[in-house]
N, C-alpha and C positions, 0 to 999 in steps of 0.2 A: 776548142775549150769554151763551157759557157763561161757566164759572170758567175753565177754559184759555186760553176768549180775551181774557180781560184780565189773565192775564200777560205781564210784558214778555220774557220770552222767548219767544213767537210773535211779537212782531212787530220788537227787535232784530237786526240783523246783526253789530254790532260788541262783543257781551259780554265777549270774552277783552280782559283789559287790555293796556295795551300795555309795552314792554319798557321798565323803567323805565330799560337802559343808554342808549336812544333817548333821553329825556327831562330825567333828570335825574341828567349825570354824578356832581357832588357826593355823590349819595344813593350811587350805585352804587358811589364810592369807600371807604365804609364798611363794605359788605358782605363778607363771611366766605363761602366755600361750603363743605357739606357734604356727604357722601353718605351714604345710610341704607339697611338692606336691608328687604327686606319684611318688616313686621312689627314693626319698632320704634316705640318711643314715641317723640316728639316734642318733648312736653309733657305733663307731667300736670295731670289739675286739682287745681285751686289753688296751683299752682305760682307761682314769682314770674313776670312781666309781660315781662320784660327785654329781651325781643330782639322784631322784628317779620320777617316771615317772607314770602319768596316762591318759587312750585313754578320750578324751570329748567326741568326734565323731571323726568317719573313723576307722583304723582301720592299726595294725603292727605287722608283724612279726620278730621273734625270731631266728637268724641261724647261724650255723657254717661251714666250707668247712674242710671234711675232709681232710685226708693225702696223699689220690688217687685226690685231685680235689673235688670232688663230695660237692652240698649242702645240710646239714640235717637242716631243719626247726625244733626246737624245741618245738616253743608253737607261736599261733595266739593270738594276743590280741586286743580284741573288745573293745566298749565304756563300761566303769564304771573297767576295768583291770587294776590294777597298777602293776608296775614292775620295774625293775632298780637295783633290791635290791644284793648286792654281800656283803659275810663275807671277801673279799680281795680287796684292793685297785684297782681291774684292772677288766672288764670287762672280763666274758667267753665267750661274744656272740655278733655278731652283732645284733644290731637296723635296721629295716627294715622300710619305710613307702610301704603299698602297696593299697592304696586310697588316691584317690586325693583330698584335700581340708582335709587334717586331723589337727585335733586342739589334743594339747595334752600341758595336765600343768603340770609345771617342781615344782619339789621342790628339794630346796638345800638339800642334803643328810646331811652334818656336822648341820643345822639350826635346822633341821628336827629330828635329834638324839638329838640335846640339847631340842628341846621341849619335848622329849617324854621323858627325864631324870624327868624333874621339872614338868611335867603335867599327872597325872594318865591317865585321858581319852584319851588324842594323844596316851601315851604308850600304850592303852589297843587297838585301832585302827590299828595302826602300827602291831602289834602281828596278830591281825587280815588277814591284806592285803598280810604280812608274810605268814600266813598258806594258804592263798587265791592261791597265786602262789604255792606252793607246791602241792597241791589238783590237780592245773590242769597238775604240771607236772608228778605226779603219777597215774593220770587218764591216760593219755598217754600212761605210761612204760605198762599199761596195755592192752592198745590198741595193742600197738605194739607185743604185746603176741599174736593177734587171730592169728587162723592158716591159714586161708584165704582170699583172697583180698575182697569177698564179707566182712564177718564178720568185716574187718578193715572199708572198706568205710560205713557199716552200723554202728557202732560204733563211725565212725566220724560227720556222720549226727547227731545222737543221741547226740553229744556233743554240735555241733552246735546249735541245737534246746535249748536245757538246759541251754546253756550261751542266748540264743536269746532274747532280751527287747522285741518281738513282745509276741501276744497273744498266746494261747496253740494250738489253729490250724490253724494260718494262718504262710502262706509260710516264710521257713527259707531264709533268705542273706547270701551269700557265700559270702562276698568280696576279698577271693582270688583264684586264677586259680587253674584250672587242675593239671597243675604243681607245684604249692605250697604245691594242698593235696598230690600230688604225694610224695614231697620232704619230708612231716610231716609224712607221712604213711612207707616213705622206700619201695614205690612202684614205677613201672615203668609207664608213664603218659597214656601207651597206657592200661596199666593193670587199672586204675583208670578210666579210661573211658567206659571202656566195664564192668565195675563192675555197674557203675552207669546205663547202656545200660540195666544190666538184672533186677536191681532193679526195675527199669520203665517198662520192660517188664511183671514182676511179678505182678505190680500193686503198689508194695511197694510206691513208690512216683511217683511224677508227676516232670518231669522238668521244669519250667517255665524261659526258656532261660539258659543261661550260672550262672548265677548268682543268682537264684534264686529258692529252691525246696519245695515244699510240700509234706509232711511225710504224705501217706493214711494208713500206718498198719504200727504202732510203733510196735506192738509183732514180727512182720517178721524181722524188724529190728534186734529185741533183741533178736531173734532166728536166724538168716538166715540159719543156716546148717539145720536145720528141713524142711523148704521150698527149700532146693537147693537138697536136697538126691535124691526125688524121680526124680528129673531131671537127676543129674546123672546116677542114675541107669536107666533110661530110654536112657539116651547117650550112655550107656557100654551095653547094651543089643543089642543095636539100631550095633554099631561096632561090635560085638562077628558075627552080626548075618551077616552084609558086609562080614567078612571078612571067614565067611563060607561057603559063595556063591560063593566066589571069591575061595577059596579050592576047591569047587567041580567044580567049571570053570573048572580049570586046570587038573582035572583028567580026566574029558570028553574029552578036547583036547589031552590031551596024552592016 
C-alpha cells in the first residue's frame, strides 16, 4: 500500500463539510459576514482566538514563516471549511486571503461555546467541524511522507478533487499558485512545476490554464511510482549507455 493510499482523501467522497445554515440554525444566527480582497490578513499569529471562521466563497490559507524566513502553508481552506479553532487564547498561524472577493462568516468564539454548552445539536456540530479540521491536517502529515515530488503533487490533486463542490469528473479549481502548493508540499516551485509538466505529459491530467486541472487517470495518481519506474529505468539505462560511448570515446583517442 503506498502513502497516498492511505490517505483519506483517496477514498472519501464527502470532505467538503456541510453548510452549517442546513444544520445548525442557532450557530448560524450568530454569525457576522465579511468580504476581503485578495491578499489580506485574516488573522495574524498570535493574535487573540476570538472568532471561529468559515469560507462562504473564495477561498484562504493557513501559514507560518519559519525560523530561517521561509513560508510553510499549513492547510488551504475552500468554501463550506471552517477553522479559527485554538485550545489557547492566541493564534498558531496566520490567516491568509488568497481570492478576490472572498466572503467568510465569523462567529464569536466565547457566544459560540456558550451555545454549544446549553444546546446538544451546536455541541454535536461544533465536535464535528472540530474533527473536520483535524482530518485534513492529518491528511497532510501524510502527504508530506511521499517520497517524491511526483507522489506529493499527485496526492495534492487527489485532495483537491475530494474537497472540490464540483462534480466527480469535471475539472478541479486550484485557487492558489504554484507557489502556495509549493509552500504546502515543502517543495521547491520549480520542483512543483515540472511535477505537474510530467503528469500531463503521462496523460495523468490535463491542465486547463493556471488554475484549473482535469484528473484523466485517478489510479496513476494513486499510484505514480508504478507509472514513473519504467521511465526511470529507461532514463538510467538511456545514461549508463552515453556514458559508455563516451568511455570508449576516450580510449580510441588515446
Amino acid at each position: 500500500m503506498t502513502a497516498m493510499s492511505k490517505l483519506g482523501i483517496t477514498t472519501r467522497t464527502d470532505f467538503s463539510p456541510l453548510s452549517l445554515a442546513s444544520t445548525v440554525a442557532p450557530l448560524e444566527g450568530i454569525a457576522s459576514l465579511a468580504h476581503y480582497h485578495f491578499g489580506q490578513t485574516l488573522y495574524c499569529e498570535s493574535a487573540r482566538a476570538d472568532y471561529w471562521y468559515r469560507i462562504v466563497s473564495g477561498a484562504a490559507r493557513e501559514c507560518i514563516l519559519t525560523a530561517d524566513g521561509r513560508r510553510q502553508i499549513v492547510d488551504f481552506l475552500l468554501p463550506g471549511d471552517v477553522f479559527g479553532f485554538s485550545c489557547r487564547g492566541a493564534r498558531g498561524f496566520a490567516g491568509e486571503i488568497i481570492v478576490e472577493a472572498t466572503t467568510i462568516a465569523c462567529y464569536p468564539r466565547r457566544r459560540a461555546e456558550e451555545l454549544a454548552e446549553s444546546d446538544p445539536m451546536v455541541a454535536r456540530r461544533v465536535r464535528e467541524m472540530a474533527f473536520e479540521s483535524i482530518e485534513r491536517l492529518q491528511a497532510r502529515t501524510v502527504l508530506l511522507g511521499c517520497n517524491s515530488a511526483i507522489e506529493k503533487v499527485s496526492a495534492f490533486l487527489l485532495e483537491m478533487a475530494a474537497r472540490s463542490a464540483t462534480a466527480p469528473n469535471a475539472a478541479i479549481p486550484l485557487p492558489m499558485t504554484r507557489y502556495d502548493i509549493a509552500d504546502y508540499l515543502a517543495l521547491a516551485v520549480e520542483t512543483v512545476s515540472r511535477a505537474f509538466t510530467t503528469l500531463r505529459r503521462q496523460g495523468a491530467i490535463t491542465l486547463l490554464g493556471t488554475r484549473r486541472v482535469q484528473i484523466n487517470d485517478r489510479e496513476r495518481l494513486l499510484n505514480p511510482g508504478a507509472a514513473m519506474a519504467p521511465v526511470e529505468r529507461s532514463d538510467a539505462g538511456r545514461a549508463l549507455r552515453a556514458n559508455a560511448r563516451t568511455a570508449t570515446s576516450c580510449e580510441h583517442r588515446t
